[in-house]
N, C-alpha and C positions, 0 to 999 in steps of 0.2 A: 516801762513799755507803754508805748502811745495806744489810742483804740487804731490805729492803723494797722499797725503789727499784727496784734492780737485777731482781723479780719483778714489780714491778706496768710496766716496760718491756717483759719477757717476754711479757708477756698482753696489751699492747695491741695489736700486729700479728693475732693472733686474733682478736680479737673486731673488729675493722676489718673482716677479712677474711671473716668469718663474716655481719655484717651486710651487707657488697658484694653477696652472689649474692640470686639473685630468688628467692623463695618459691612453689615449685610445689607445690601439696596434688596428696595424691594422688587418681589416679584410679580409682572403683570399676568394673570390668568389669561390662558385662550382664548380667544373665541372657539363657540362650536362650529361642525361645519355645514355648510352649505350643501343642496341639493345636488349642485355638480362634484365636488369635492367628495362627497360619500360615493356618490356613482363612480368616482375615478377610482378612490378607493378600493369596493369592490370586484371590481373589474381587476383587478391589479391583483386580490388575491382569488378570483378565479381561476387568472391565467397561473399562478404558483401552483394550483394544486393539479390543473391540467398539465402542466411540467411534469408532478412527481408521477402523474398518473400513466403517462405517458413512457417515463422512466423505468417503470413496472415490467419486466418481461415475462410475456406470455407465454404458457410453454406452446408448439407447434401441434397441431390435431391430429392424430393419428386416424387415417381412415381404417373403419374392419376393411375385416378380408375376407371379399366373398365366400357363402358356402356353396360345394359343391352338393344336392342333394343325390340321392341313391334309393331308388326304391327298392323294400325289402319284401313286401310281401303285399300282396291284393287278393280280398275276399269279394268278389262278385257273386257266387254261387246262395251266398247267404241270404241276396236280395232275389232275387228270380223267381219267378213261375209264382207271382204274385197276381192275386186275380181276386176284386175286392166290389162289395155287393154296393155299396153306397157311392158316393163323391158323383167328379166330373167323370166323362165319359173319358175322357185324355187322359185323366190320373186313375185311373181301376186299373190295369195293369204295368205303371211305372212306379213300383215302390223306392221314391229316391230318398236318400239319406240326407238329413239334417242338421245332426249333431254327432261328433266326433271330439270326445273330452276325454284327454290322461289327468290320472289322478297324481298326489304331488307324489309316490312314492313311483312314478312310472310304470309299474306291475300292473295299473289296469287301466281298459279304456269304455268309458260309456258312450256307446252308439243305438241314437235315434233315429228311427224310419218311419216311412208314410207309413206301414200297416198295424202302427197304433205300440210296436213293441222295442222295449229298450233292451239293449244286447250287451251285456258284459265281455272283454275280451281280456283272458289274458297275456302278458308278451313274456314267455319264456323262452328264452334262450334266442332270443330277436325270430321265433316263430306264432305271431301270434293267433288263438282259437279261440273259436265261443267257450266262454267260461257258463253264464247259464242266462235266459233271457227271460223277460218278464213283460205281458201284455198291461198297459196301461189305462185303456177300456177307452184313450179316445187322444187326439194327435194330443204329442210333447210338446210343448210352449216354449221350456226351459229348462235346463240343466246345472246345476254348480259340484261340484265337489266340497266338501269340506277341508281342514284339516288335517284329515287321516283320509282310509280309504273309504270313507262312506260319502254318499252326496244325494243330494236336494233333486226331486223330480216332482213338476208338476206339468198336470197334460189337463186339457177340457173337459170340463162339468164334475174333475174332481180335486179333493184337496193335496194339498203338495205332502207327496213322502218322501221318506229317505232311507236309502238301500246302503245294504254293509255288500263290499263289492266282491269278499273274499268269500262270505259266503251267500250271498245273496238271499239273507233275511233281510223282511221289511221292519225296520227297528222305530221308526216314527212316522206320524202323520200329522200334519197340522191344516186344522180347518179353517178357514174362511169362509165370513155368510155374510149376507147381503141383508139391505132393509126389511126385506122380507123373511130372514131368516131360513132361505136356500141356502145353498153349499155353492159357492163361488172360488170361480178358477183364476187363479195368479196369473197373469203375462210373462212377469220374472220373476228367480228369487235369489236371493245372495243371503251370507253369511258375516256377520260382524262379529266376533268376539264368541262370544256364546251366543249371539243371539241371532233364528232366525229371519229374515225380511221377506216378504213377498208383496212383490206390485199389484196390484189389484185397479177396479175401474178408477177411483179418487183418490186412492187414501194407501199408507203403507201399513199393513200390517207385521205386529212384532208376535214371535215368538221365544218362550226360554229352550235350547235347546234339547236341554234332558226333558224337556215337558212339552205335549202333545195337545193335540185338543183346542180347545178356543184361545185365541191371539190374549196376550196380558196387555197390549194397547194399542192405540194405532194412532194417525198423525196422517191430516190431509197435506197435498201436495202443495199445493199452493196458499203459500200466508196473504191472507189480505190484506194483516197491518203491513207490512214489510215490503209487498208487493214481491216476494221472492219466491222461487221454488218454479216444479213443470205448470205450465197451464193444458200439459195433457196426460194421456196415460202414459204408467214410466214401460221400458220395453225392455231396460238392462240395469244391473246394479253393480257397483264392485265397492268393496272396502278399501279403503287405504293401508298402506303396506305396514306403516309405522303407526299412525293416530289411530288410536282407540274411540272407537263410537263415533267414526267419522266415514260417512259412503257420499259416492257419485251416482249422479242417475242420469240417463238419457229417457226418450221417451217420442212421443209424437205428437211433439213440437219445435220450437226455434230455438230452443233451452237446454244449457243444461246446468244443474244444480247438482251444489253439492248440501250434504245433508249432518244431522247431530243427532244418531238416536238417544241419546240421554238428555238434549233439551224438547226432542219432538218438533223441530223445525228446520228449515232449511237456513242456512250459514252464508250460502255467497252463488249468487246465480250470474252466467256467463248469456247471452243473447247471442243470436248468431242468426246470417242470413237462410240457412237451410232448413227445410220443413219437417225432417223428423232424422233420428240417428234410432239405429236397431243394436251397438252391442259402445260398451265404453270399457276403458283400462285405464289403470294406474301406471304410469314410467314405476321404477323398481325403484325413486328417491321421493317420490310421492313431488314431485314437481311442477310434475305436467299432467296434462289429459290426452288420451286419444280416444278419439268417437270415429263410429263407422258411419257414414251419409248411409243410407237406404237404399237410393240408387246413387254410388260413385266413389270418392275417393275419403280418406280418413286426414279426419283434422287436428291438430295438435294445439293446444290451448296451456299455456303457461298461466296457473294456477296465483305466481305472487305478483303479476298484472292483469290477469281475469280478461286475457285478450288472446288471440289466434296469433299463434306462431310460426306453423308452418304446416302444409298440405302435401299428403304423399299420395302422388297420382296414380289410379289405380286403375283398373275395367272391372265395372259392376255393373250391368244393366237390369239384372233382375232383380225380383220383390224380395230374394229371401235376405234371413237375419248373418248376414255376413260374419262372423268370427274369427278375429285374430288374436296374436300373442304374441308377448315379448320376452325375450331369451337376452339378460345385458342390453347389449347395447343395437339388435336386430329385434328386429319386428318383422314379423313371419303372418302370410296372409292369401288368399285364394283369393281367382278374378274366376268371372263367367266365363270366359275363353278356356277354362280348364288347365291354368296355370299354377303354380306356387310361386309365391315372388317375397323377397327378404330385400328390407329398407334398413340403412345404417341411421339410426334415430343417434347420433349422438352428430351428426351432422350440425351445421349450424345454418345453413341453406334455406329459404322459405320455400323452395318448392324442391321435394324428392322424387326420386327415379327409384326404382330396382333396380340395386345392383346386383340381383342373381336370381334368375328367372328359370322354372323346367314344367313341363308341360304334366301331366299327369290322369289328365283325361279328358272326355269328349263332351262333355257335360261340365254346367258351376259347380265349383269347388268352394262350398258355402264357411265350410271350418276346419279349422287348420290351429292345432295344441298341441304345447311344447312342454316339458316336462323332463327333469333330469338327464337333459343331455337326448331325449327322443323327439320325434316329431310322427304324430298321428297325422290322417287328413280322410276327407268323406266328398262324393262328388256326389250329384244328382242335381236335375232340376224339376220343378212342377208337371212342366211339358218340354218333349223334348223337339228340339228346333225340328221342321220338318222339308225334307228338297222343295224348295219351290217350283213353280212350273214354270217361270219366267226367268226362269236362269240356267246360263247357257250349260252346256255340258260340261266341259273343262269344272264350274263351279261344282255340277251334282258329286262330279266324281273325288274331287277336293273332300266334301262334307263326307260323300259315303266312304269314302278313304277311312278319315277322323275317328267317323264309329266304329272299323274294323281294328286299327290298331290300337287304340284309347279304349278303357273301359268305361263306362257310363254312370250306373250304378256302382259304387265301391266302400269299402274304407281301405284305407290304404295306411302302411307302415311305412316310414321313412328313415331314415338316418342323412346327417348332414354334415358335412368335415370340411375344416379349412386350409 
């Protein structure tokens, strides 16, 4: 065998073996893309997910159904033939009511008046009476219930107690003092958890419930690092329905702040065009806000954008602390005209109406408390409007109408069905 042979046997396993494997060409990578190309892109899956989103059906809103109210009973007699050595010369004989609060078990209502005393009523059997009243030695500021049937009273130049409503013992008192170490009076006070709150001129003071006596801490309004919180006095409190050590405050300023008493600082502050709010509430999913303007309508602030969602137009022209409440999906609230008016808050609307309006007296209807299916309310004002002498007659006889068949002074019992 030649060396020919012997090489071209060499080279056939090669070339067998070279023709056996598969022919993969190679592969060019991409380029990436370009500034227009990503733009197209996104756009493209924008509009996919506006597709699905769109796809989504909504279910349709059911509007409530107005309620009709019904009045059940009016105590005028309680307030009358009041004849008072100090104040204006306009307010020594019009002792008007202020404060009208059911407690959560409905069984009792705490009522405030100008001549210094809060009045327990009970409602049995939808009759309600004085249960027993108690002088507070100088006006009420503010009022809360607690938890059960006891609640939070603090009035001027003393510290805030708190009365058992069943049987009207004073079961605590909690002091506040000032620089000077006076006894200083709270504006508001609310209820967190266990622990007392009271507003005070700067700063909030804490108390532990079961314990009395000097606050365990306090915590100014406004953080400086943070720039957050009231830059005035607060004038209302509420807790959150569900977060734990978590309150709202309004106050008299442009602000309103929500609060952590377990970090002792304020959490998330809203701005607003309005110069001060006198009462605020939690919606029942802790969502939202509503605040009362001072003088006007109440504003609705959506809490997971920390912006105004919608206004429920109202009539308030006087100074006092306006009070309302929410039952579901209604919010229930008195105007100076001497009306009760209920707003469907689950509206989606930015501007609200009364869908169910009833008069109830001749005089503001400053607060209006809803509770297990009841509805309290209290009229009065500071001063009460007077005929003027430049108005025709047809008018005088309108206004002296109003007083004859309207009560003035009241609290009033209500019930409301749909």
């Amino acid at each position: 065998m030649g060396l020919g042979a012997v090489l071209s046997r060499i080279r056939e396993p090669e070339e067998s073996t070279s023709y056996s494997l598969d022919y993969q060409p190679e592969v060019k990578r991409s380029r990436p893309l370009n500034r227009k190309e990503r733009r197209a892109l996104k756009q493209a899956e924008l509009k996919e997910s506006y597709e699905n989103i769109s796809a989504i059906k909504i279910p349709d809103y059911k509007k409530a159904t107005p309620p009709v109210f019904k009045i059940i009973e009016v105590d005028e007699q309680a307030f009358q033939n009041y004849n008072a050595s100090f104040g204006y010369n306009a307010t020594r004989n019009n002792n008007y009511v202020r404060y009208s609060l059911l407690g959560p078990s409905g069984q009792y209502a705490a009522v405030a008046s100008q001549d210094r005393y809060v009045r327990v009523y009970k409602l049995e059997n939808d009759k309600p009476h004085i249960h027993w009243k108690h002088n507070m030695g100088g006006l009420v500021y503010d009022i809360k219930f607690m938890n059960n049937d006891k609640f939070l009273v603090t009035s001027k130049e003393h510290p805030i107690h708190a009365f058992d409503a069943e049987t009207g013992e004073r079961v605590g008192a909690y002091i506040g003092r000032d620089h000077a170490d006076a006894v200083e009076a709270a504006m508001c006070v609310g209820m967190v958890g266990d622990t007392v709150i009271g507003g005070y001129k700067k700063d909030f003071k804490l108390w532990n419930v079961e314990r009395g006596g000097k606050p365990v801490s306090n915590f100014p309004y406004y953080d400086k690092k943070s720039y957050n919180g009231l830059t005035g006095r607060a004038m209302s409190i509420c807790a959150h329905p569900s977060m734990p050590n978590i309150f709202a405050a309004v106050g008299c300023c442009d602000r309103i702040a929500v609060y952590s008493d377990k970090w002792k600082s304020p959490i998330s502050t809203i701005e607003t065009n309005t110069k001060s709010y006198t009462h605020v509430l939690y919606s029942s999913d802790g969502m939202k806000l509503y605040a009362s303007e001072r003088k006007g309508d109440i504003h609705c602030f959506d809490l997971r954008m920390n912006m105004m969602c919608q206004i429920l137009k109202r009539e308030m022209t006087t100074n006092h602390r306006a009070i309302f409440d929410i039952d579901s999906s209604l919010l229930f609230s008195g105007t100076s005209s001497g009306e009760i008016v209920a707003y469907d808050i689950g509206s989606v609307d930015e501007e609200l109406e009364p869908i169910s309006k009833t008069r109830i007296a001749s005089t503001c209807v400053p607060c209006v408390s809803v509770a297990s299916g009841k509805l309290v309310a209290c009229s009065g004002e500071r001063i009460f409007p007077s005929v003027g002498l430049c108005d025709t007659d047809e008018e005088n006889e309108n206004q002296l109408d109003s007083f004859t068949l309207y009560p003035a002074n009241s609290f009033q019992f209500i019930s409301y069905a749909f």
